[in-house]
DOBADREN-310508 format. One line per 8 residues: number of its first residue (from 1); their letters; for each residue z, y, x of N, C-alpha, C. Coordinates in nm, 2 decimals, decimal comma. Atoms other than C-alpha are relative to their C-alpha. Example, Ala and Ser with C-alpha at 12.3 -4.5 7.8 and 13.67 -1.06 7.14 Angstrom:
BEGIN
1) as) 0,00/-0,12/0,09/0,78/-0,45/1,23/0,00/0,12/0,09  0,00/-0,11/-0,09/0,71/-0,11/1,37/0,08/0,11/-0,08
end
This chain:
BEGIN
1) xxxxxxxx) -0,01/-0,07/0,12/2,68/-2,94/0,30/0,00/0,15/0,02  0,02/-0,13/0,00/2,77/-2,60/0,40/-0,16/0,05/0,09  0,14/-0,06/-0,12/2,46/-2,57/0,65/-0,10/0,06/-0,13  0,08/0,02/0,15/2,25/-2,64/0,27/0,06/0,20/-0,02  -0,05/-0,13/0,04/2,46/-2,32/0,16/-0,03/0,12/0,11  0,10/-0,05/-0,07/2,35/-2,11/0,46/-0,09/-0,02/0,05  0,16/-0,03/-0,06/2,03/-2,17/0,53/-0,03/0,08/0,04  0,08/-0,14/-0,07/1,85/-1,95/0,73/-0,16/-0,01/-0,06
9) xxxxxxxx) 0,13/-0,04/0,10/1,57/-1,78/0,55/-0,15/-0,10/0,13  0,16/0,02/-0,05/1,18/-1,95/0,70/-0,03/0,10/0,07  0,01/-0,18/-0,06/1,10/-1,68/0,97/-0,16/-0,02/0,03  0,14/0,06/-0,01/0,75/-1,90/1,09/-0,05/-0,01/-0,12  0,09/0,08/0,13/0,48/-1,92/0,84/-0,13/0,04/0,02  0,13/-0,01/0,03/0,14/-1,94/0,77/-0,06/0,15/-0,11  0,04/-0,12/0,06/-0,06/-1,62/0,61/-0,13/-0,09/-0,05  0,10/0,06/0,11/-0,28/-1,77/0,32/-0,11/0,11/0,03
17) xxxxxxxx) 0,10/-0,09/0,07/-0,64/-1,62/0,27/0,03/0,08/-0,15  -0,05/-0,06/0,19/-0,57/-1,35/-0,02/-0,13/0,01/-0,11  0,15/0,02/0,10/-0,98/-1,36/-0,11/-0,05/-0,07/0,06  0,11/0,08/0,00/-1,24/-1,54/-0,10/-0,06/0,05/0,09  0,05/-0,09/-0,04/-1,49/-1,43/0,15/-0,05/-0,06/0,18  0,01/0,04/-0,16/-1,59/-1,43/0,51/0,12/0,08/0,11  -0,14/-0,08/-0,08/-1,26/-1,34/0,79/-0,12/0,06/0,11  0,08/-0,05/-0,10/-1,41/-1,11/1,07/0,14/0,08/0,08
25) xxxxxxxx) -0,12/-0,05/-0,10/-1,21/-0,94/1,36/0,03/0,13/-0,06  -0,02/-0,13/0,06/-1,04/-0,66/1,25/-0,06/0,10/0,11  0,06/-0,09/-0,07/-1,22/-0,49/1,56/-0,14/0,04/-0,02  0,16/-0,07/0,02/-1,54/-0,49/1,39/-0,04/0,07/-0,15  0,00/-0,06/0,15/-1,41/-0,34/1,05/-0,04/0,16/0,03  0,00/-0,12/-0,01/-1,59/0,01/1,04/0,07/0,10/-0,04  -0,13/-0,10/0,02/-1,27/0,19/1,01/0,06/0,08/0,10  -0,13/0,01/-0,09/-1,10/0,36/1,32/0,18/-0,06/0,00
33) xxxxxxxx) -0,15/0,00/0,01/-0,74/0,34/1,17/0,00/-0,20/-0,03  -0,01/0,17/-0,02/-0,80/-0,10/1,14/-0,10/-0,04/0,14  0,10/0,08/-0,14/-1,07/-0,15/1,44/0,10/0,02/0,09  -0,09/-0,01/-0,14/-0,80/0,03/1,70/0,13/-0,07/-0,08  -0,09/0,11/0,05/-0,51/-0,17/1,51/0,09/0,09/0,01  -0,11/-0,12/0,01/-0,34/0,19/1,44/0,13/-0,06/-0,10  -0,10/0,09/0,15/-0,17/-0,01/1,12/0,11/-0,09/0,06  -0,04/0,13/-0,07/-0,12/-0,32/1,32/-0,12/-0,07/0,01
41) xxxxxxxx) 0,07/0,12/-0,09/-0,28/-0,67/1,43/-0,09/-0,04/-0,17  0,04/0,06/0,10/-0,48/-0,84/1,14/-0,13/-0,06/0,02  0,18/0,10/0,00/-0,82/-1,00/1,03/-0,03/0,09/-0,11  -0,05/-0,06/0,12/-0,98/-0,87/0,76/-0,13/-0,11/-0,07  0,12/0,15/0,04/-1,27/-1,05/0,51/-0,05/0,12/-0,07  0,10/-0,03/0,11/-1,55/-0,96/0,38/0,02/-0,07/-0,16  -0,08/0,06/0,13/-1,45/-1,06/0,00/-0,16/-0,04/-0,06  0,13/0,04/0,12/-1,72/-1,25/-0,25/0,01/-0,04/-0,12
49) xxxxxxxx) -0,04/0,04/0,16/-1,50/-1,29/-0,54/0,11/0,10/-0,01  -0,09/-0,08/0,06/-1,27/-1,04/-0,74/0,15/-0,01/0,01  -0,12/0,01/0,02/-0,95/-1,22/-0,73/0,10/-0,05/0,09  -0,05/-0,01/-0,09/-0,70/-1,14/-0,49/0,14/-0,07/-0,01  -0,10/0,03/0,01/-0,38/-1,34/-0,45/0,09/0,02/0,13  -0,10/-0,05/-0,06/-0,05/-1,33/-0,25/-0,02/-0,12/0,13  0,08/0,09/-0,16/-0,16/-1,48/0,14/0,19/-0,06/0,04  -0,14/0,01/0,03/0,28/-1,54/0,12/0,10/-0,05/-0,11
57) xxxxxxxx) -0,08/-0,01/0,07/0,55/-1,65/-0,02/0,09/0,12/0,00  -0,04/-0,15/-0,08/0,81/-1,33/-0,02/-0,04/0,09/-0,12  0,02/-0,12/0,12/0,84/-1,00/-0,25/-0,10/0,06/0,03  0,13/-0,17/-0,02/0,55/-0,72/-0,33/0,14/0,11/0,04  -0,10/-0,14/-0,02/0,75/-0,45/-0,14/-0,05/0,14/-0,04  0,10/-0,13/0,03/0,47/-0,15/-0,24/-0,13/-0,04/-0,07  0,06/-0,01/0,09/0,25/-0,14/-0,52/-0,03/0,17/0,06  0,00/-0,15/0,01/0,03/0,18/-0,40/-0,04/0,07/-0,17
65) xxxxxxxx) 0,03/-0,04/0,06/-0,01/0,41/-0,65/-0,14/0,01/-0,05  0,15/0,02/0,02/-0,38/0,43/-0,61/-0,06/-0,14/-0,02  0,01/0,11/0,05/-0,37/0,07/-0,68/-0,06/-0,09/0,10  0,09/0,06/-0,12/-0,60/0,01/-0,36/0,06/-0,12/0,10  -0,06/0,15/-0,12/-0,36/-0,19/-0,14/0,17/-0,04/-0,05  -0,14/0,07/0,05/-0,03/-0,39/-0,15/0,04/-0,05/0,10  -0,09/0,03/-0,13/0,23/-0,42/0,10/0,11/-0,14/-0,09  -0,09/0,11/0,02/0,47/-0,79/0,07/0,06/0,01/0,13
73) xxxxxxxx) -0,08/0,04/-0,10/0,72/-0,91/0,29/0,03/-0,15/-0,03  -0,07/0,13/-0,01/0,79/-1,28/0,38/0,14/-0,03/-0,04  -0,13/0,04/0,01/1,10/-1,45/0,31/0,05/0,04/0,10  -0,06/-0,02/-0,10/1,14/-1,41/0,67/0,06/0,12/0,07  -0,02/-0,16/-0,01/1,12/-1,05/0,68/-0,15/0,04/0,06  0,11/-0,01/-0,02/0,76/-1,03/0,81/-0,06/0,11/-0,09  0,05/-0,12/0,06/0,55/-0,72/0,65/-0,12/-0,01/0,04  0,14/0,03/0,04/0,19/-0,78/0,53/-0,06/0,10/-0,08
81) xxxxxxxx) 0,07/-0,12/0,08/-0,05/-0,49/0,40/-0,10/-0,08/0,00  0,12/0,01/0,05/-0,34/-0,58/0,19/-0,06/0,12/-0,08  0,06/-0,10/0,01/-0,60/-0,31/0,20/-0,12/0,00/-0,03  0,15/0,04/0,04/-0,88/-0,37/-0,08/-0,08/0,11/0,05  0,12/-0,09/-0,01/-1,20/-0,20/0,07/0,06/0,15/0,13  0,01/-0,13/-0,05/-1,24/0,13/0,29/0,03/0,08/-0,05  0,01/-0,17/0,06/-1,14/0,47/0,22/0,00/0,01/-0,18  0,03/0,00/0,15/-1,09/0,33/-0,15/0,11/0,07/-0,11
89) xxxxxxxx) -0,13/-0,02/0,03/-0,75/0,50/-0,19/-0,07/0,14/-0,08  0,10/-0,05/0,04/-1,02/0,77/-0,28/-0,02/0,03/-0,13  0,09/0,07/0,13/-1,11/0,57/-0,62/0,14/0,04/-0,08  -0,06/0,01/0,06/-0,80/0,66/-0,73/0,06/-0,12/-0,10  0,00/0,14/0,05/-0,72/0,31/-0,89/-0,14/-0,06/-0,11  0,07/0,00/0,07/-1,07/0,31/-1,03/-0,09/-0,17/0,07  0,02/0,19/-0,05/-1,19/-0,13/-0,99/0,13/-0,07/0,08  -0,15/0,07/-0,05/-0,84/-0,20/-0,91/0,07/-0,02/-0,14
97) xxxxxxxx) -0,07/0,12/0,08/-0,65/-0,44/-1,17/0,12/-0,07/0,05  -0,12/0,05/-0,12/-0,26/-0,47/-0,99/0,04/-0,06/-0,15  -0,07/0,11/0,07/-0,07/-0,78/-1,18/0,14/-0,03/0,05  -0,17/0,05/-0,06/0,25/-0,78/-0,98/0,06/0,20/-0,01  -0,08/-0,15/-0,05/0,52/-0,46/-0,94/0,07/-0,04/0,13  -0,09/-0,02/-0,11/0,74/-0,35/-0,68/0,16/-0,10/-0,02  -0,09/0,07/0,02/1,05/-0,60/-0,64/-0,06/-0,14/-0,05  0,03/0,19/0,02/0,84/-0,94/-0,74/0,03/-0,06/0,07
105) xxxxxxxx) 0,03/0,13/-0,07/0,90/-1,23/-0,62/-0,13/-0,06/0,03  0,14/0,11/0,00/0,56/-1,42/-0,53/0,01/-0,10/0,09  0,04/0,14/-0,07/0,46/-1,78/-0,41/-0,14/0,04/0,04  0,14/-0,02/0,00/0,13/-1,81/-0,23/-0,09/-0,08/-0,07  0,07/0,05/0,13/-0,13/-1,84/-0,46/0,00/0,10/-0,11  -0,05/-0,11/0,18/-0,01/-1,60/-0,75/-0,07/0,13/0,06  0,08/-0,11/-0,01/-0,23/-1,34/-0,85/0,10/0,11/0,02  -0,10/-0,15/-0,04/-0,18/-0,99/-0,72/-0,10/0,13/-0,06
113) xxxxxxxx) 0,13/-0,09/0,04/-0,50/-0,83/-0,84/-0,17/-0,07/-0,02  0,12/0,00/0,00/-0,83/-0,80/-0,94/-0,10/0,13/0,08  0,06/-0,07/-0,07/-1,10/-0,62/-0,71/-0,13/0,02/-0,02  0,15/0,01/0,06/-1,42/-0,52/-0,90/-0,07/0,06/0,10  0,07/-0,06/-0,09/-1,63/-0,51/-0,62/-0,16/0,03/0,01  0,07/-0,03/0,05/-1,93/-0,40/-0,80/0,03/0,15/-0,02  -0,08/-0,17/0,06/-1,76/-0,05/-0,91/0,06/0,06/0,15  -0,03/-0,12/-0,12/-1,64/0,01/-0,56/-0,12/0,01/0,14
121) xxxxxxxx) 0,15/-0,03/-0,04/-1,97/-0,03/-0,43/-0,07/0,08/-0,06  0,09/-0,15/0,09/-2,14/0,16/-0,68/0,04/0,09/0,05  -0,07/-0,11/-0,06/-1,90/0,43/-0,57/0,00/0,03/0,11  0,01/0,00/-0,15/-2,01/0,39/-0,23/0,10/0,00/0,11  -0,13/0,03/-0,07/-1,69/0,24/-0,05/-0,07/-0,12/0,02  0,02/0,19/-0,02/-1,72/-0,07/0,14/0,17/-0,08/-0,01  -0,10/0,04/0,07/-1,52/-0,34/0,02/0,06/-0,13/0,06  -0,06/0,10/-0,08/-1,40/-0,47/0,32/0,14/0,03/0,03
129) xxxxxxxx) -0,15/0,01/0,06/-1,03/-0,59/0,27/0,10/-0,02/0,17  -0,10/0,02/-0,14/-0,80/-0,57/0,63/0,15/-0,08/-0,07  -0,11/0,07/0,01/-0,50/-0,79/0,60/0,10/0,02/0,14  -0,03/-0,06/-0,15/-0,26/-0,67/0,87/0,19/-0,04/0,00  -0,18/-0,02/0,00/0,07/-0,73/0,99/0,10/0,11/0,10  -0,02/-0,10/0,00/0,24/-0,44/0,96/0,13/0,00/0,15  -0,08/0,01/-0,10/0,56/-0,53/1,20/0,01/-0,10/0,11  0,04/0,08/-0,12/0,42/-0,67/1,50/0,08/-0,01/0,11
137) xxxxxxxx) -0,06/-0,06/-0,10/0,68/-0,49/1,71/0,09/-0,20/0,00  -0,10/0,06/0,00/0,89/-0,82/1,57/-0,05/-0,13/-0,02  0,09/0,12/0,01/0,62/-1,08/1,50/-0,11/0,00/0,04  0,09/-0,04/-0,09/0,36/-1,22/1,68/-0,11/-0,07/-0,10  0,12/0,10/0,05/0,01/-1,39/1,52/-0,07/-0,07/0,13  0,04/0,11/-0,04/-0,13/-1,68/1,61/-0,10/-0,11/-0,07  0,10/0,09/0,08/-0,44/-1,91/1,53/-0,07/0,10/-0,12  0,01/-0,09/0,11/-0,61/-1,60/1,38/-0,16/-0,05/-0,07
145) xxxxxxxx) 0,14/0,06/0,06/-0,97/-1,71/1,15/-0,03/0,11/0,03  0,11/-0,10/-0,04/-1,28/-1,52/1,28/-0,10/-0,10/-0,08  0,14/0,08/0,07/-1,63/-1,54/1,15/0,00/-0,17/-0,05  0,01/0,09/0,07/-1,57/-1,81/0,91/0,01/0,04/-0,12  -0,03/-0,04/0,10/-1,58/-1,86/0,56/0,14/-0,02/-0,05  -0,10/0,06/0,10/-1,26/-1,89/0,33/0,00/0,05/-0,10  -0,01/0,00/0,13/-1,11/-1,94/0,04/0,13/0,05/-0,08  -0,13/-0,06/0,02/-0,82/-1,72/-0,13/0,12/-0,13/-0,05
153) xxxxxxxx) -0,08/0,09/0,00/-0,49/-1,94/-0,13/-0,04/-0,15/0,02  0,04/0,13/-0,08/-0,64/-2,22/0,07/-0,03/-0,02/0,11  0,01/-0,02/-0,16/-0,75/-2,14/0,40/0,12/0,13/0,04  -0,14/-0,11/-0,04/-0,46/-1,97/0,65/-0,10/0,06/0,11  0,09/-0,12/-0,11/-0,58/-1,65/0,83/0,05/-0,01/0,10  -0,02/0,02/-0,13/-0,33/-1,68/1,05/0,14/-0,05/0,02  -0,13/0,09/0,02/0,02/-1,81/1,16/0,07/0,13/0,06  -0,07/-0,13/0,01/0,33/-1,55/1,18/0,11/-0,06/0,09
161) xxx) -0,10/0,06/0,00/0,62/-1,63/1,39/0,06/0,10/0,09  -0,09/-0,13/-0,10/0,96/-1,41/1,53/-0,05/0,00/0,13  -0,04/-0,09/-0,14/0,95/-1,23/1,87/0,08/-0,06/0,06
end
């Protein structure tokens, strides 16, 4: 009974697809600050559908302002940046559509955005999405998806577990 009442938070988990799209190494994202893994470790996808959900269970810890990306944290304490597109922080939140705030709770699956990626192409941004985990110093990835397709909250990019 008491074990029930302490539980220890899930620290291992799975990192859901948050779009649709094709996963590619983050070493071949034309960015410096995601190819050299200045952020951290990740995957990133080429996206083919607009609607981005939560690749975790765990709170939105950062809603940017520019609307462009969204940092969560696992239950376990893990730290996940999703970064719609290149250099789109730019756009000023212009084809970005955020549905969660700062302090949510989310399950994976639950929407977090829409990513009109017609408007941030027109605008001449590429609208390739890095998924990265931000505190690597304390988790490691594992089983990460390359060149394949997936499918947002159905295929796992990659698997997370403590140090």
């Amino acid at each position: 009974m008491l074990k029930k009442l302490f539980k220890q938070k899930e620290v291992n988990t799975d990192l859901m697809a948050p779009l649709t799209g094709k996963a590619i190494p983050l070493d071949q994202v034309p960015d410096q600050v995601f190819s050299q893994k200045m952020m951290g470790d990740g995957v990133a996808i080429e996206p083919t559908d607009k609607q981005v959900v939560s690749p975790i269970d765990g709170e939105v810890a950062d809603v940017f302002k520019t609307k462009h990306a969204i940092s969560l944290k696992t239950d376990g304490g893990a730290e996940i940046l999703v970064h719609m597109g290149l250099e789109t922080v730019e756009l000023d939140g212009k084809g970005f559509d955020i549905q969660v705030e700062n302090g949510q709770k989310v399950k994976k699956g639950d929407p977090l955005a829409t990513f009109d990626l017609n408007t941030v192409a027109a605008e001449g941004y590429k609208t390739v999405t890095p998924i990265i985990l931000l505190n690597g110093e304390d988790f490691a990835m594992s089983n990460v998806a390359s060149e394949q397709d997936v499918e947002f909250g159905k295929d796992i990019l990659f698997h997370i577990e403590k140090k």
